[in-house]
C-alpha positions as CSV (number, residue, x, y, z in Angstrom):
1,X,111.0,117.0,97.0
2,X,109.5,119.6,94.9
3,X,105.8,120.5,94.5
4,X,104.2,119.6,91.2
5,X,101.4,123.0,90.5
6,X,100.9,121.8,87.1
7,X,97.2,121.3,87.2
8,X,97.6,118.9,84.2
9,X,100.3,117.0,84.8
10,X,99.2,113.3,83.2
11,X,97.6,110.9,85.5
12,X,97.3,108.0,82.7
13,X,100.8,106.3,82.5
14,X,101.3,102.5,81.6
15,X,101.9,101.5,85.1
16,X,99.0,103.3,86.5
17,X,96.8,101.7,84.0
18,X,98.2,98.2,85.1
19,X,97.7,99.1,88.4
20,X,94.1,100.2,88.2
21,X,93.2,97.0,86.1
22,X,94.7,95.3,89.6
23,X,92.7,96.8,91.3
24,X,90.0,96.0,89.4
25,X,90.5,92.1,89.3
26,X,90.6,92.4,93.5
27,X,87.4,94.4,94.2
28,X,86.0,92.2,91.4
29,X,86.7,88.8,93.3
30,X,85.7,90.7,96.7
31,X,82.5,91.9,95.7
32,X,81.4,89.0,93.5
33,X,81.7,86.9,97.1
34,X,80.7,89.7,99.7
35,X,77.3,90.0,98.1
36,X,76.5,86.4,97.3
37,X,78.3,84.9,100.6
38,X,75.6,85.3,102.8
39,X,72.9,84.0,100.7
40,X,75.0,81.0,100.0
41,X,76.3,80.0,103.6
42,X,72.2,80.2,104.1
43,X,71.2,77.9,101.2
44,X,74.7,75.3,101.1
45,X,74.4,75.1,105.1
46,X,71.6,76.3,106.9
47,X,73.6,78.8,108.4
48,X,71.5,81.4,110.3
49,X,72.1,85.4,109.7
50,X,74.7,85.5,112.2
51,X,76.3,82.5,110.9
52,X,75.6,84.0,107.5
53,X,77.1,87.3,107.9
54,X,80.5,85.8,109.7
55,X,80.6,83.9,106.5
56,X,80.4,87.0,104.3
57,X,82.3,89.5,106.7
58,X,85.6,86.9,107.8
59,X,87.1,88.1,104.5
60,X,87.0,91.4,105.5
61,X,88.7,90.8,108.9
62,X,91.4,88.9,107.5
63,X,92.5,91.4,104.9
64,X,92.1,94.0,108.3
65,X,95.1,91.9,109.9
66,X,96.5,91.4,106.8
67,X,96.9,95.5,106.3
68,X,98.5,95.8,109.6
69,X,101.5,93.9,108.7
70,X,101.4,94.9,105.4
71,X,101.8,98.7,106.4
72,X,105.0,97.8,108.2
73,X,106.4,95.0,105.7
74,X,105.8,96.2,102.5
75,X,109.0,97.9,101.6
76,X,111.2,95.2,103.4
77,X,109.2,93.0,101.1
78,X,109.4,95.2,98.0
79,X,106.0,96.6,96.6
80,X,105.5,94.4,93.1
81,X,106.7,91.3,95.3
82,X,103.9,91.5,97.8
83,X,101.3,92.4,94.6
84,X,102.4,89.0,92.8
85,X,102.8,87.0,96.4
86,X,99.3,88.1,97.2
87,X,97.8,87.4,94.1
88,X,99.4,84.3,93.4
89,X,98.4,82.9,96.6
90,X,94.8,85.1,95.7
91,X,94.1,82.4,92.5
92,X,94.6,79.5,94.5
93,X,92.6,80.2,97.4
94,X,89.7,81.2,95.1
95,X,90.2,77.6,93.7
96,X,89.2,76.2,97.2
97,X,85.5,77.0,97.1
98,X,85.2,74.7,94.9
99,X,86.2,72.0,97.3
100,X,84.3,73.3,100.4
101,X,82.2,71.2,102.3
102,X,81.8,72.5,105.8
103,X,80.4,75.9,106.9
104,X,83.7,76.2,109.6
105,X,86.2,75.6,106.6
106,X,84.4,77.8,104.3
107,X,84.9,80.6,107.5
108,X,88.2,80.0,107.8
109,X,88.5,79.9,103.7
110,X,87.2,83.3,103.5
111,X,89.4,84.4,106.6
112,X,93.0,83.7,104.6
113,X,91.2,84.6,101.1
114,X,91.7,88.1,102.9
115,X,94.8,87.9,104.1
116,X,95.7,87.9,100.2
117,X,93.4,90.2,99.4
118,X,94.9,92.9,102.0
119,X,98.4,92.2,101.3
120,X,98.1,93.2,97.3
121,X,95.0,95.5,97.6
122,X,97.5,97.8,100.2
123,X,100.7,97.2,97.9
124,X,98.8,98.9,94.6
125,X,97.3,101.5,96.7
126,X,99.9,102.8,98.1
127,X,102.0,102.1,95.1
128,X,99.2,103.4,92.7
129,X,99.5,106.7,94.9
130,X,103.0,107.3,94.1
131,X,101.9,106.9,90.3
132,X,100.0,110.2,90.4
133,X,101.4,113.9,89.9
134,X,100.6,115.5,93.2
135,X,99.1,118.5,92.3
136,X,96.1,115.7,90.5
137,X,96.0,113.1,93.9
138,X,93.0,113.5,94.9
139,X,91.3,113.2,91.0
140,X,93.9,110.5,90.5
141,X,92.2,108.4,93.9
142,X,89.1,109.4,92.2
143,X,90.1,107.7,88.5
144,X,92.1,104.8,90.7
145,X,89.1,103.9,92.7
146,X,86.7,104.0,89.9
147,X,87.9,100.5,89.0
148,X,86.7,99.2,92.5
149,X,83.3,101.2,91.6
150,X,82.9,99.1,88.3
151,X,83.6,96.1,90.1
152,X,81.0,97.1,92.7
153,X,78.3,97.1,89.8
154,X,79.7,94.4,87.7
155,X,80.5,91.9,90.6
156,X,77.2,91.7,92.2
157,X,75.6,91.6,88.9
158,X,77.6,88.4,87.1
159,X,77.0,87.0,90.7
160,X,73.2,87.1,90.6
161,X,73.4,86.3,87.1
162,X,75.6,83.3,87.2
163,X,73.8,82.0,90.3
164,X,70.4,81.9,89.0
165,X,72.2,80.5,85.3
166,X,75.3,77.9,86.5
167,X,75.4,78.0,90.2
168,X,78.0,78.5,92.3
169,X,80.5,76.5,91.2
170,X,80.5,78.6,88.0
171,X,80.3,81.5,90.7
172,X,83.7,80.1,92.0
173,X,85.2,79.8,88.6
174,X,84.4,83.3,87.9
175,X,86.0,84.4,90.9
176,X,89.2,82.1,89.7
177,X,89.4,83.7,86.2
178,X,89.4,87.3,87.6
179,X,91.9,86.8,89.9
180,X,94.1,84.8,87.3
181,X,94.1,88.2,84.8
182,X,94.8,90.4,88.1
183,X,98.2,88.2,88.6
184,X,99.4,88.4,85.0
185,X,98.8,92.1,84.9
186,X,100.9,92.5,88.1
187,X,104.1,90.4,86.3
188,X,103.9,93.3,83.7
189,X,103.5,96.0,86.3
190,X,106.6,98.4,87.4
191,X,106.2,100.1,90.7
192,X,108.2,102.5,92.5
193,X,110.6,101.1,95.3
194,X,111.4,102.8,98.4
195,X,114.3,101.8,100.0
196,X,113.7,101.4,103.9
197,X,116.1,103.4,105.9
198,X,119.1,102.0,108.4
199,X,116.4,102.2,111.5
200,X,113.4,100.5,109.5
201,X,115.8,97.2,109.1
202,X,117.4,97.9,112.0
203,X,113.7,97.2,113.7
204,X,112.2,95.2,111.3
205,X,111.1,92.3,113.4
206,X,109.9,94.9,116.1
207,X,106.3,95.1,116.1
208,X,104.6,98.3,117.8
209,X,101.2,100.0,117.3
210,X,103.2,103.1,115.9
211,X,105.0,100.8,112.9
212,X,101.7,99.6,112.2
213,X,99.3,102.6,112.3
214,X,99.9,106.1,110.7
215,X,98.2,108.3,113.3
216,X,97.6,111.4,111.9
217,X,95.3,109.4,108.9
218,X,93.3,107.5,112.1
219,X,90.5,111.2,112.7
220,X,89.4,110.7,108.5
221,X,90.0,106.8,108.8
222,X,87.4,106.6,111.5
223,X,84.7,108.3,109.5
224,X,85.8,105.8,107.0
225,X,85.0,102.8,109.5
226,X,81.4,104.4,110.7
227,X,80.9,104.8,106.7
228,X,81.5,101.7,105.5
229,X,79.7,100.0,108.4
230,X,76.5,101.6,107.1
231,X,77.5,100.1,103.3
232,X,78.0,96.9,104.4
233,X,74.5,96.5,105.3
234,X,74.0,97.2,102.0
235,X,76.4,94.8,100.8
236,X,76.0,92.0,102.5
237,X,72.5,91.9,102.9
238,X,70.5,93.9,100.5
239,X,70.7,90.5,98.3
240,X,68.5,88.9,100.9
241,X,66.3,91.7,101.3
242,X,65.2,91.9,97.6
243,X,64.6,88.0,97.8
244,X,62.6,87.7,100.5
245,X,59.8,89.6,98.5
246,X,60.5,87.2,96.0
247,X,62.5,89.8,93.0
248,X,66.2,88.6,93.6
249,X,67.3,90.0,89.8
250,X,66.3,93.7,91.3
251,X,69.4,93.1,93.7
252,X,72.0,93.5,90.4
253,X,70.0,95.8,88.8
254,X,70.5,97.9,92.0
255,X,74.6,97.7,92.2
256,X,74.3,98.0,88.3
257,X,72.3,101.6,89.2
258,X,75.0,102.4,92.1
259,X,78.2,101.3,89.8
260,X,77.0,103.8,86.9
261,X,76.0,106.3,89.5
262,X,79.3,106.7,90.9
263,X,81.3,105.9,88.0
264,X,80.0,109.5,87.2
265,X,80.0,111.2,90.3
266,X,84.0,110.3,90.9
267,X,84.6,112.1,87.5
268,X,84.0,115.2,89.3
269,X,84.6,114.4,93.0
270,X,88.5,114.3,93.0
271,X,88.3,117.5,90.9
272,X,86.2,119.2,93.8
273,X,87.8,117.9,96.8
274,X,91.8,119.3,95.0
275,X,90.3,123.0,94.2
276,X,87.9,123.5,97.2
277,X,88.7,121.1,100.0
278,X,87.6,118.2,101.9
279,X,84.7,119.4,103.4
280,X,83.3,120.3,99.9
281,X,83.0,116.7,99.6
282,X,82.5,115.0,103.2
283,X,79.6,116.9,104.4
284,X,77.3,116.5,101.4
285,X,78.3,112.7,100.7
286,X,77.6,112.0,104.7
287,X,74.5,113.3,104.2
288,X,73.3,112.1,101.3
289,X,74.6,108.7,102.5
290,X,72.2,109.0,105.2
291,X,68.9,110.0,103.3
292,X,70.0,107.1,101.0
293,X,69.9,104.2,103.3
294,X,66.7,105.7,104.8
295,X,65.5,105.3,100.9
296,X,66.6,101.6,101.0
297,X,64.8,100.6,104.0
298,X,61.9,101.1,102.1
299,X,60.0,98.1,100.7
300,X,62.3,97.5,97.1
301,X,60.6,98.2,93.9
302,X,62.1,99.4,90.7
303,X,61.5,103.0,91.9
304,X,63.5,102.7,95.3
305,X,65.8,100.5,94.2
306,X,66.8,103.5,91.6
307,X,66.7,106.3,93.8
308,X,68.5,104.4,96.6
309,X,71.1,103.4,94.7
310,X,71.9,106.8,93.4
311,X,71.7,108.3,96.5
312,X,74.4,105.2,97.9
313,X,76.5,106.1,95.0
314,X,76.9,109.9,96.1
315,X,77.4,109.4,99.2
316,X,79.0,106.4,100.1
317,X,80.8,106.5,96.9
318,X,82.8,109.3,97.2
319,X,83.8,108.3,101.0
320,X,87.1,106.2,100.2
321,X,88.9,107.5,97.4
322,X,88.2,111.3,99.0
323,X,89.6,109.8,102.6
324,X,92.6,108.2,100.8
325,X,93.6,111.5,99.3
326,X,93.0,113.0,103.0
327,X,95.4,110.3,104.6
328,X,98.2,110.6,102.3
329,X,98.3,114.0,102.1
330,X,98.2,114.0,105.8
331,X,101.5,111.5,106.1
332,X,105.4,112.2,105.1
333,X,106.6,109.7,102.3
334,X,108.2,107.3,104.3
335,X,104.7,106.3,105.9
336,X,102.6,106.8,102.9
337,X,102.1,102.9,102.8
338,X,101.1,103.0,106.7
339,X,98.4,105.6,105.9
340,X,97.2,103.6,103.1
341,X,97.2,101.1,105.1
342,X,95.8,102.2,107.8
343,X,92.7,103.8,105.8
344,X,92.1,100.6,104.3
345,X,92.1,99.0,107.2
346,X,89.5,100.7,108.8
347,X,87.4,100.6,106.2
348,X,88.1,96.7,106.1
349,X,86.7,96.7,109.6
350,X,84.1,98.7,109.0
351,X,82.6,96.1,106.4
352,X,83.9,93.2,108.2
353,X,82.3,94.0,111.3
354,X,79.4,95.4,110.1
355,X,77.8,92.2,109.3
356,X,78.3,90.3,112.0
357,X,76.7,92.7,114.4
358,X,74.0,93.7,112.1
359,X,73.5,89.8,111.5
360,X,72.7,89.4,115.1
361,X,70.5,92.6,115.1
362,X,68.3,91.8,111.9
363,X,65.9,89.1,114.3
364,X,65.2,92.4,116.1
365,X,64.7,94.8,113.8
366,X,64.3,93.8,110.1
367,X,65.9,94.8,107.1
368,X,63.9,98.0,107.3
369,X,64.7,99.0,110.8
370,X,68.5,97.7,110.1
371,X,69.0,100.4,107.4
372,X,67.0,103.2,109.4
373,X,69.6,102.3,112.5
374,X,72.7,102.6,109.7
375,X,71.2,105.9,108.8
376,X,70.7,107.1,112.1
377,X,75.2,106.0,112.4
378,X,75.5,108.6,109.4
379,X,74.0,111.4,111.0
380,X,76.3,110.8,114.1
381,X,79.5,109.8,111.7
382,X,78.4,113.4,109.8
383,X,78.9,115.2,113.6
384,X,81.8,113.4,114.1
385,X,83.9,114.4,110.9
386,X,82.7,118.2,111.8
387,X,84.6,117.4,115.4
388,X,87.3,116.3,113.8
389,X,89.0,116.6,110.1
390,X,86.3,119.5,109.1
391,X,87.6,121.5,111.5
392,X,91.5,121.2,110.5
393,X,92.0,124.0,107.8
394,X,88.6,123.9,107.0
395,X,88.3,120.6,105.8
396,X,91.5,121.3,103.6
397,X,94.1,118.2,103.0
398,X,97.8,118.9,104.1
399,X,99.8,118.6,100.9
400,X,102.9,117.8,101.8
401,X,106.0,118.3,99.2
């Protein structure tokens, strides 16, 4: 396979488009639930923080099992049959809430709405990947993942906005229409096939941690994991934070802040990270991450909630797309879809987990001391990437060809 060097080889074809508004409809279901989950398992059902935060974060761990098989399956499966099998099965599992009455089958709803979730979100990564020049990866991550960014603005936003307006019912409906216009965009979509090898059919129904896991992306996945276990903090709980001093409608216009934020700062990003290497971007976005969520833990007011979300959005915002780029580049293209996955994965766990230990910390410490302990994480997660990926080529991806 030869190296593309054409620095502007087009990133913006028909099926990358598609593919992007895909991703879009996911992050846009995922986010408008993940930051209003919480709140509602407390108000619908009593449900304690811990409680609260298992509602909110078994999403999460479902699409983190759902990933693992997904890495393995989803050329035996076919790449635009797993995107329409996961979505299909994505609009009719976001019908349920409707229908919920119980706080254990709302847990158990939100484990299998993830299952979906990871099955298509992996198949257009990886997929959208392939879509990209190679010479432009790492800006075309950045472009690709800015559709997640809008839906990390938009999603909490509508959510607060249709809570306080319809309820959640018309929360639930919302979450149904999104995820309708995600499936019908995926009928249109063409994706590249690869067609598994002799070996990979051969051993299809064998199952080991190697078929599952692409090793050589785990050293910039786990950054990924300590990362996004500091975010979800912010996702999962900064909702209740803000309405506990009684100014719930600051909590959108903080995501609102963050999605703008980064929407600009992954313009440039990708750009950065191809000409001067992964370090260029890591160390200042881990450290920035970490003043950031010292910023949040500050009482909110219009002032805070502005500067922290500018700070989340360049740093945390920069941590996936620039980690994606890291662990494909760093994986031969029979196991690009296992490094995807196993990025995603991570980072899955990262926010899955997140809240259900930090729900059974917040009695101890507060929202405040939560957020200082998370920044505390990103000043050890900023030591740990120097032990580990910064020190590979200095910080430079492998590109393989």
């Amino acid at each position: 396979m030869q190296k593309n060097t054409s620095a502007r080889a087009p990133i913006w074809s028909r099926d990358f488009v598609l593919a992007t508004g895909i991703n879009f409809a996911l992050a846009a279901v995922f986010y408008l639930l993940m930051t209003t989950m919480a709140l509602y398992a407390i108000e619908r059902f009593s449900a304690d923080d811990g409680l609260a935060g298992l509602a909110s974060g078994s999403f999460v761990l479902g699409a983190v099992v759902s990933r693992l098989l997904t890495s393995k399956y989803l050329d035996l499966v076919g790449r635009k049959r797993t995107v329409v099998i996961g979505l299909a099965c994505f609009v009719v599992l976001a019908l349920l809430y409707l229908v919920v009455t119980d706080l254990t089958i709302l847990i158990a709803l939100r484990l299998v709405h993830g299952l979906a979730f990871g099955a298509a979100s992996t198949a257009i990564a990886a997929s959208a990947m392939t879509l990209i020049p190679v010479s432009r990866r790492a800006a075309g991550a950045g472009f690709f993942s800015i559709s997640a960014t809008l839906a990390a603005g938009i999603g909490p936003l509508i959510g607060t906005l249709l809570i306080d307006s319809v309820g959640y019912d018309g929360l639930f409906w919302t979450g149904t229409i999104a995820s309708i216009i995600g499936l019908a965009a995926a009928l249109l979509i063409r994706l590249p096939e690869r067609t598994p090898s002799e070996e990979e059919v051969r051993n299809k129904w064998r199952i080991r941690p190697a078929d599952l896991i692409e090793a050589r992306a785990m050293p910039i996945a786990f950054v990924v994991f300590l990362g996004c276990i500091g975010w979800s903090g912010v996702l999962t709980f900064y909702l209740n934070y803000v309405d506990a001093t009684g100014s719930t409608e600051m909590a959108g216009a903080f995501f609102t802040v963050y999605a703008i934020a980064v929407f600009g700062v992954r313009l440039f990003a990708g750009s950065l990270q191809d000409r001067f290497g992964d370090n260029a971007v890591f160390y200042p976005a881990l450290a920035i991450f970490a003043v950031g969520l010292v910023v949040i833990a500050q009482p909110p007011s219009p002032t805070i909630i502005v500067i922290g979300a500018v700070l989340g959005a360049l740093g945390f915002g920069t941590l996936i797309p620039s980690g994606q780029t890291v662990a494909v580049s760093s994986a031969p293209p029979a196991r690009v879809g296992a490094a995807t996955s196993t990025l995603f994965l991570m980072a899955d766990a990262g926010i899955g987990v997140g809240p259900v230990v930090l729900g059974v910390l917040l009695p101890l410490t507060g929202y405040d001391g939560m957020y200082l302990l998370l920044a505390g994480l990103m000043v050890l997660t900023l030591g740990i990437y120097a032990l580990t990926h910064g020190r590979l080529r200095a910080g430079a991806a492998t590109r393989l060809v």
